[in-house]
ZAMI-976173 format. One record per residue (C-alpha): residue in three letters; residue number from 1; x, y, z. Coordinates in Angstrom, 2 decimals, always signed. Each point is the difference from the previous one (the first is absolute). Layout:
ZAMI-976173
  aa   i    east   north      up
 ALA NUM       X       Y       Z
...
end
This chain:
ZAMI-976173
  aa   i    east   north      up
 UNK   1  +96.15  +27.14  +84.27
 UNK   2   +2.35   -3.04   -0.10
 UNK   3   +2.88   +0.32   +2.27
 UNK   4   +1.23   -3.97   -1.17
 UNK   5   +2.08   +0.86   -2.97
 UNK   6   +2.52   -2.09   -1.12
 UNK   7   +3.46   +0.61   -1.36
 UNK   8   -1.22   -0.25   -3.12
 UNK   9   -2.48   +2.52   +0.34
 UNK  10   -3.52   -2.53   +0.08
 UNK  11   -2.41   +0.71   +2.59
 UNK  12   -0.84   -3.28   +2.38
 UNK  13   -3.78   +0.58   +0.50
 UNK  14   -0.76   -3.74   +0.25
 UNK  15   +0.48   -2.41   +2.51
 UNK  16   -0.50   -3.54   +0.58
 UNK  17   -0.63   -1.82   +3.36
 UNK  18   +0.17   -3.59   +0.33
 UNK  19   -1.70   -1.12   +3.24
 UNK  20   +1.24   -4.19   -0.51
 UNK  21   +1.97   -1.93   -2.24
 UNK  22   -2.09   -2.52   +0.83
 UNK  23   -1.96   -1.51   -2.76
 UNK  24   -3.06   -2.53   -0.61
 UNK  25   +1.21   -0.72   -3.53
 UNK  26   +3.06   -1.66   -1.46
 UNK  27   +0.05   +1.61   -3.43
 UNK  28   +2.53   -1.54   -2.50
 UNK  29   +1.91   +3.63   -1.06
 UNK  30   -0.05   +0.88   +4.01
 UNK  31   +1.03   -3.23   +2.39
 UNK  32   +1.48   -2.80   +0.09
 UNK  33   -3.05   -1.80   +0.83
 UNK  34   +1.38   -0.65   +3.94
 UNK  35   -0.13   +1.84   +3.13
 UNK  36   +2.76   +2.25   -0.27
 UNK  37   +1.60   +1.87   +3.26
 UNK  38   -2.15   +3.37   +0.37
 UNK  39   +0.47   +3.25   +1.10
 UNK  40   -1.07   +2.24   +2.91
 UNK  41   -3.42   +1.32   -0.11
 UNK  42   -0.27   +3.30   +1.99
 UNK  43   -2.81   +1.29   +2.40
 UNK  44   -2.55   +2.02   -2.02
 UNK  45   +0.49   +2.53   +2.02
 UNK  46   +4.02   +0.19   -1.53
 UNK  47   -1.36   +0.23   -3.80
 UNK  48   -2.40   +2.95   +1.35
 UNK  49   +3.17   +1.67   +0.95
 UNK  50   +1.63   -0.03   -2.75
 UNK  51   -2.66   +0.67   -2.26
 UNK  52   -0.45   +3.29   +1.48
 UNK  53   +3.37   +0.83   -0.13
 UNK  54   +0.08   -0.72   -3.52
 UNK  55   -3.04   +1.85   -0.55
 UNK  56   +1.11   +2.90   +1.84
 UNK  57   +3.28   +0.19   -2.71
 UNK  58   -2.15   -0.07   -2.54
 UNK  59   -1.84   -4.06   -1.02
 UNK  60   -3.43   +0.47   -1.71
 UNK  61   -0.36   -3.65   -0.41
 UNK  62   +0.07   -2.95   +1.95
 UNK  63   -0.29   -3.66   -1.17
 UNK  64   -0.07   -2.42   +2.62
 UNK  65   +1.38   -3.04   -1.14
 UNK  66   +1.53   -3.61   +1.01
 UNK  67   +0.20   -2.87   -0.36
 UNK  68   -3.18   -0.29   +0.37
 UNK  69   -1.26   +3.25   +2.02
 UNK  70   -3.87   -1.53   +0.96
 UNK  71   +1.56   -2.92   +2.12
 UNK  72   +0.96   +3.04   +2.58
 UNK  73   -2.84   +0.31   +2.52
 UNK  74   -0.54   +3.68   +0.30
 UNK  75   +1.05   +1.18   -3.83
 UNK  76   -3.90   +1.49   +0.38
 UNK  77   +0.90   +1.79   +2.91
 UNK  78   +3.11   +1.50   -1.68
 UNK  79   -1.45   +0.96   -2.83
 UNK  80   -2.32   +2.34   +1.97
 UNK  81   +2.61   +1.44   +2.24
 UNK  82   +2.25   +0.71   -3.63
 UNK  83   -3.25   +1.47   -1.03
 UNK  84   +0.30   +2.36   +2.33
 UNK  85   +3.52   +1.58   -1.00
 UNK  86   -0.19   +3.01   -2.14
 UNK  87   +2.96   +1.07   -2.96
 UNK  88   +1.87   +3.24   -0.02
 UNK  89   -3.49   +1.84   -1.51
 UNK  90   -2.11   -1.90   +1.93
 UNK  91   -1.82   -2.49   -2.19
 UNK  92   -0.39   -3.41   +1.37
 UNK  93   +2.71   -2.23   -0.89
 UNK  94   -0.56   -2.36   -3.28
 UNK  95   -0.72   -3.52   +1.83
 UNK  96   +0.30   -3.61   -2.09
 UNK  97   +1.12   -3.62   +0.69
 UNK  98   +1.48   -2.48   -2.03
 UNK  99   -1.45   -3.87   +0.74
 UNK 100   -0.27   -3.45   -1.09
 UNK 101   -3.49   +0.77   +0.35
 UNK 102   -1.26   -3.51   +1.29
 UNK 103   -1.04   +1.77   +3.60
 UNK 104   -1.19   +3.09   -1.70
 UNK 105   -3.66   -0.43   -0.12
 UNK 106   -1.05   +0.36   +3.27
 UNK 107   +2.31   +2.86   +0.67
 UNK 108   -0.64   +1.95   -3.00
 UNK 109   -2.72   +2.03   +1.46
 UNK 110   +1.71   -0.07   +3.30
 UNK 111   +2.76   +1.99   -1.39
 UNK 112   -1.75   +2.26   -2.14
 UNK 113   -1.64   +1.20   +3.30
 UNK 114   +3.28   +0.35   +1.65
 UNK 115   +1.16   +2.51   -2.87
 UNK 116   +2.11   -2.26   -2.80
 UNK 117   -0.64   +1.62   -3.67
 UNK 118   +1.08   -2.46   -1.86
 UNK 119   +0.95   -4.03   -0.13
 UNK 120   +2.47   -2.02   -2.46
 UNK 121   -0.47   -3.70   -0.15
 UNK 122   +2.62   -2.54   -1.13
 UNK 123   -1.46   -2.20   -2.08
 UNK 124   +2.51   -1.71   -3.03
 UNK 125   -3.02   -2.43   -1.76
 UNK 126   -3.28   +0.38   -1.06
 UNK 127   -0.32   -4.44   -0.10
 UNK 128   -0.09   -1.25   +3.29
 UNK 129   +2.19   -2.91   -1.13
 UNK 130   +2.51   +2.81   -0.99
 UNK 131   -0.58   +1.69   +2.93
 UNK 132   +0.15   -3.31   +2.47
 UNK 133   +3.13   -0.73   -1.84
 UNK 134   +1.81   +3.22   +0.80
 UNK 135   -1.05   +0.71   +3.59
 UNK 136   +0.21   -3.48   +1.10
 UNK 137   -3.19   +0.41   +1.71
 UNK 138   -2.49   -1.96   -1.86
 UNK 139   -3.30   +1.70   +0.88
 UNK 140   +0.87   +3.25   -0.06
 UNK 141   -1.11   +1.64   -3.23
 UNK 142   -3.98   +0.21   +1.50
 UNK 143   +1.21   +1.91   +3.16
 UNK 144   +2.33   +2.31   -2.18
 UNK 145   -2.91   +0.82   -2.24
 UNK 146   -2.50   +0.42   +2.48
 UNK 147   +2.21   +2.54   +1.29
 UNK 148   +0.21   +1.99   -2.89
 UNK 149   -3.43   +0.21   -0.26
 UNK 150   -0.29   +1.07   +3.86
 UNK 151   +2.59   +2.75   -0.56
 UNK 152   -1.91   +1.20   -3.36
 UNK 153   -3.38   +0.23   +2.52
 UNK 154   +1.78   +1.70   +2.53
 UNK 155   +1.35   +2.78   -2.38
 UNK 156   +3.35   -0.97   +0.28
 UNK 157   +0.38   +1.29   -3.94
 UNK 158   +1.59   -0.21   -1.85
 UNK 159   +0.60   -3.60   +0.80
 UNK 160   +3.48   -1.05   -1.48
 UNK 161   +0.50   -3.41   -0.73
 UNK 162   +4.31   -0.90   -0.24
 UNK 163   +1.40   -2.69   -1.60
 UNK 164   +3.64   -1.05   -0.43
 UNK 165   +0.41   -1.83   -3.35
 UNK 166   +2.11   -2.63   -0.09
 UNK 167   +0.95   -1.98   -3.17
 UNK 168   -1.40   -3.41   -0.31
 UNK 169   -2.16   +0.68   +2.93
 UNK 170   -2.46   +2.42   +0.00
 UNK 171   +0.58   +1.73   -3.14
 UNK 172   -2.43   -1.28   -2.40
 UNK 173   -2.41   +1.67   +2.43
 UNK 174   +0.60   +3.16   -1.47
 UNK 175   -3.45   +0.11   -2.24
 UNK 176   -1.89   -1.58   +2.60
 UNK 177   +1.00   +3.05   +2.88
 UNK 178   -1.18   +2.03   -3.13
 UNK 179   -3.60   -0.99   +0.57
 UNK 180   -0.14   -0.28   +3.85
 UNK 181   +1.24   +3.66   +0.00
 UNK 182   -3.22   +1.00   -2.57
 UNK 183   -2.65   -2.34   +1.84
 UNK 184   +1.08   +0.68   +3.47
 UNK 185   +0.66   +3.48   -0.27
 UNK 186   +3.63   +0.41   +1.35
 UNK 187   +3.73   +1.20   -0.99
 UNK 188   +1.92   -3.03   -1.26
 UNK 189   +3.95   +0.68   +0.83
 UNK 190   +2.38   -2.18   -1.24
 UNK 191   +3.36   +0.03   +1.48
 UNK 192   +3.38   -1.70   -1.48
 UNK 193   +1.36   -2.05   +2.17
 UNK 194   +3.29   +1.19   +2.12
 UNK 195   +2.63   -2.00   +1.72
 UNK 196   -1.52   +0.04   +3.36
 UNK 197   -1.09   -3.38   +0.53
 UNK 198   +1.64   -2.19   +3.05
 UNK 199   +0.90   -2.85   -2.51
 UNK 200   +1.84   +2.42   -2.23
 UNK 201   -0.93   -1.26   -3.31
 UNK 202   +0.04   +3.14   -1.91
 UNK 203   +1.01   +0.06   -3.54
 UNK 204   -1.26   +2.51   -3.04
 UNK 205   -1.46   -2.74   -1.85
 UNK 206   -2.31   -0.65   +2.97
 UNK 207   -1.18   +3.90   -0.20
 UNK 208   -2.94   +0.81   -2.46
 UNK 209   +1.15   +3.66   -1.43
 UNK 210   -2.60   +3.36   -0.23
 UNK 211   +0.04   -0.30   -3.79
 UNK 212   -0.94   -3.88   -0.12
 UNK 213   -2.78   +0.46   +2.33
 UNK 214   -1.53   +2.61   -2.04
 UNK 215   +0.25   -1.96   -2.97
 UNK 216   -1.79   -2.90   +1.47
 UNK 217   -2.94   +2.70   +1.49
 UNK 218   -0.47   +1.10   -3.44
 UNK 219   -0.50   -2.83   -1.38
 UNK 220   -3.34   -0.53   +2.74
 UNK 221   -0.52   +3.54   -0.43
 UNK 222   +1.46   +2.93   -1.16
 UNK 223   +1.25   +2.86   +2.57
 UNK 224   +0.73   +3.18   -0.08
 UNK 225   +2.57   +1.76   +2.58
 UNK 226   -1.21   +2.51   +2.69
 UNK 227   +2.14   +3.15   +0.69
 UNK 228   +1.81   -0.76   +4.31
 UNK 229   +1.83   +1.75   +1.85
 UNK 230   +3.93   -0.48   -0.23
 UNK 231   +0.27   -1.18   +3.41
 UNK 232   -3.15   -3.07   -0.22
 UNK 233   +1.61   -3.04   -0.42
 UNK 234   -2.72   -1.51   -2.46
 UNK 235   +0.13   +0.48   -3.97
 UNK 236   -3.96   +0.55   +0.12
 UNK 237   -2.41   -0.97   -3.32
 UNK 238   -3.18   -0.37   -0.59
 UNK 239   -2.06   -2.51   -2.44
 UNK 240   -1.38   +1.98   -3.19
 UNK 241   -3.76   +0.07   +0.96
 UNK 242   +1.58   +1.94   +3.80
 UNK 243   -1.23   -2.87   +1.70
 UNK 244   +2.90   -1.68   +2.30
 UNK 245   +3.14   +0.73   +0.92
 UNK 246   +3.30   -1.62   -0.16
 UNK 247   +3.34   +1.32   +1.71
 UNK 248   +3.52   -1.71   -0.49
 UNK 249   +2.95   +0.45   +2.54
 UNK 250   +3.16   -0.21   -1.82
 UNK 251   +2.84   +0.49   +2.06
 UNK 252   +2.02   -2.85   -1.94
 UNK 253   -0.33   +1.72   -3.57
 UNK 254   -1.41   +3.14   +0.94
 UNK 255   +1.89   +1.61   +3.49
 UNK 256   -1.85   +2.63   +1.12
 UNK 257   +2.50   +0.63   +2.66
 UNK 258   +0.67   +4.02   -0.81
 UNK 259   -3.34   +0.41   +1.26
 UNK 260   +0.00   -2.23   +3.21
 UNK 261   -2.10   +1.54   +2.53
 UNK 262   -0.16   -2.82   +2.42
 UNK 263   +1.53   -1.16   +3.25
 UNK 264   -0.78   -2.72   +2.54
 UNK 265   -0.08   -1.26   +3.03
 UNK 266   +0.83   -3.96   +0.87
 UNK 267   -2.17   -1.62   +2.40
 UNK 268   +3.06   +0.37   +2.69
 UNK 269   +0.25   +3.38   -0.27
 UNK 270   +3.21   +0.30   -2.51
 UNK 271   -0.51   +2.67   -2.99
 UNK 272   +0.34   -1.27   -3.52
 UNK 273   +0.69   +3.08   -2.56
 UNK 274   -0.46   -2.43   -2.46
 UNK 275   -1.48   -3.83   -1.14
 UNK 276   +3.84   -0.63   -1.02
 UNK 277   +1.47   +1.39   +2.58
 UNK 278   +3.71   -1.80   +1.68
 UNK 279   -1.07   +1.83   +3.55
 UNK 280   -2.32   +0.33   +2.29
 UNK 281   -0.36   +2.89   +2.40
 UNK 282   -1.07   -0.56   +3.57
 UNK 283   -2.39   +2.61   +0.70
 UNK 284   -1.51   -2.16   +2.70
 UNK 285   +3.07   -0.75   +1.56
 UNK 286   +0.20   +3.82   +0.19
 UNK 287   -3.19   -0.03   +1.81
 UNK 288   +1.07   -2.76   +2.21
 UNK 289   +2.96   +2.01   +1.30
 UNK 290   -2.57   +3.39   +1.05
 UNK 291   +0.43   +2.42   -2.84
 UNK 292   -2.29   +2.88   -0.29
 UNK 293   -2.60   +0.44   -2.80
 UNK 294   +2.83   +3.28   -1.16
 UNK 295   +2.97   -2.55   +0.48
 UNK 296   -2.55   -2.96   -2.48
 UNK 297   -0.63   +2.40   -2.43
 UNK 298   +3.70   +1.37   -0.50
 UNK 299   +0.85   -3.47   -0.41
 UNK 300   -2.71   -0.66   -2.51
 UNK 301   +1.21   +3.09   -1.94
 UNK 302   +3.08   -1.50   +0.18
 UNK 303   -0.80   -3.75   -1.56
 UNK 304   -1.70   +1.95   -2.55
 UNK 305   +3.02   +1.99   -1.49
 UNK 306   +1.78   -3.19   -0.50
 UNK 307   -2.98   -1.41   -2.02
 UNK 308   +1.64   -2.60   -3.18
 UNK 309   -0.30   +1.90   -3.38
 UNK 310   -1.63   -3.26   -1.51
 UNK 311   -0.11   -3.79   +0.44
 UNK 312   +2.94   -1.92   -2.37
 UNK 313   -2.67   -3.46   -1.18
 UNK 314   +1.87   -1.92   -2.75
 UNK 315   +2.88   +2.00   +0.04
 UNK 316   +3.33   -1.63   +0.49
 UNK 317   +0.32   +2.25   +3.36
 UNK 318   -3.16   -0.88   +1.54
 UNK 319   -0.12   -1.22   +3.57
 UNK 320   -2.85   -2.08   +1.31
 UNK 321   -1.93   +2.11   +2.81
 UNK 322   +0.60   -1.09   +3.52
 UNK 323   -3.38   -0.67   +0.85
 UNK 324   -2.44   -2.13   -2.46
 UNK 325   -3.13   +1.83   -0.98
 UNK 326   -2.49   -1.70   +3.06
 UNK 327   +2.84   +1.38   +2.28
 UNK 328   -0.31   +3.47   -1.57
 UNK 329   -3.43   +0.56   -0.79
 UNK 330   -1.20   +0.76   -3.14
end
């Protein structure tokens, strides 16, 4: 039973931790491409906390989520202690992790043993030179892809690959993600980009729209949609012959924000009801100052009812987020 429900009468059954804002990459649509001021990162044992708490009002899912999560010693360790928390019914909570992926394959296994389900890897280039170029690390694209193919041995499926388009950049990749999600066997997501980044470039023209990327797909291939759930944030399709799947998040063209399930935590401890948010809400600081677990969840309940109806991107209205996307975690 969820007990997280929202003014607007959505369940929250999905939360997302990030354990750093620190990252190994630089990507072009994320930083500036210098060592920014960071955040706070708090003791495992903090996140553990709060997890159950949120669990105990009703979470089903956790992603765990950065910056980039696998430069945390211990992220094994937490995984198997979150393994351990039970929902309202008592099934095991739904365990994944977003990551670059380029320290993924000797922990894959690792953390399949500890109890993770499932694994997302950002990865916005099939060409290395592409890839180099966006990251700014310039031997990356072997360690990313020798990730992927840990996490696919580990069971980690199904494997979903993201990748933020970006116009002039990365988007005549579009064909090429096509075959890497047939030969290697994994969900291809692509995601329009959102002003998050520290440099705030933004601008529509940058974005590459939901209806443009399927037009390019067909022309490699041609797909056929696959029925979701309202609240998945993926448009899901297939290729005709049902081998390989692509997904496309479009919160530019296509909000999906009436059926937000999601809320997360910042590595310091503050609550974000949503990506876009103005506020944060210091549920460490709460913590910090010796409130019970009864006195943590009222105030959870109480973040919750003031949840944002919907992000505002590209409207005359909109107000960039107070925290960049690395600060947020995605």
């Amino acid at each position: 039973m969820a007990v997280l429900i929202d003014k607007f009468g959505r369940a929250i059954t999905d939360l997302r931790i990030s354990v750093t804002d620190r990252c190994n990459y630089k990507c072009v649509y994320c930083r500036t491409g210098n060592d920014g001021a960071i955040y706070a990162e708090l003791p495992w044992a903090d996140y553990l906390r709060m997890a159950r708490i949120f669990t105990e009002l009703g979470i089903r899912k956790v992603r765990i989520t950065g910056g980039e999560p696998l430069l945390r010693k211990g992220v094994v360790e937490f995984v198997r202690e979150l393994a351990k928390l039970r929902t309202h019914d008592g099934e095991p909570l739904d365990l994944a992790i977003t990551t670059n992926g380029h320290l993924l394959a000797d922990l894959a296994q690792p953390l399949k043993d500890a109890g993770l389900n499932r694994v997302t890897v950002s990865m916005d280039a099939v060409d290395p030179q592409t890839f180099a170029r966006i990251t700014r690390v310039p031997n990356g694209f072997q360690e990313v892809l020798a990730g992927i193919r840990a996490a696919s041995r580990a069971g980690l499926k199904p494997v979903k690959v993201n990748c933020v388009l970006l116009r002039g950049f990365n988007d005549d990749q579009i064909p090429a993600f096509g075959r890497f999600a047939r030969d290697e066997d994994v969900v291809v997501r692509f995601i329009e980009f959102m002003p998050l980044e520290e440099d705030r470039v933004w601008s529509p023209e940058i974005v590459v729209r939901l209806e443009e990327i399927l037009q390019r797909m067909a022309a490699f291939r041609p797909m056929v949609e696959i029925p979701r759930h309202p609240s998945e944030t993926a448009r899901r399709y297939c290729f005709d012959d049902g081998v390989g799947e692509i997904g496309i998040i479009a919160p530019v063209s296509h909000p999906f924000c009436g059926h937000c399930s999601r809320v997360r935590l910042t590595s310091d401890g503050k609550i974000r009801t949503c990506l876009f948010s103005i506020w944060d809400h210091d549920l460490a600081g709460v913590m910090r100052r010796g409130a019970t677990n009864e006195q943590l969840r009222e105030f959870i309940v109480g973040v919750i009812g003031r949840k944002e109806a919907r992000h505002h991107i590209g409207e005359s209205d909109f107000v960039a987020p107070s925290r960049t996307m690395v600060h947020i975690g995605g």
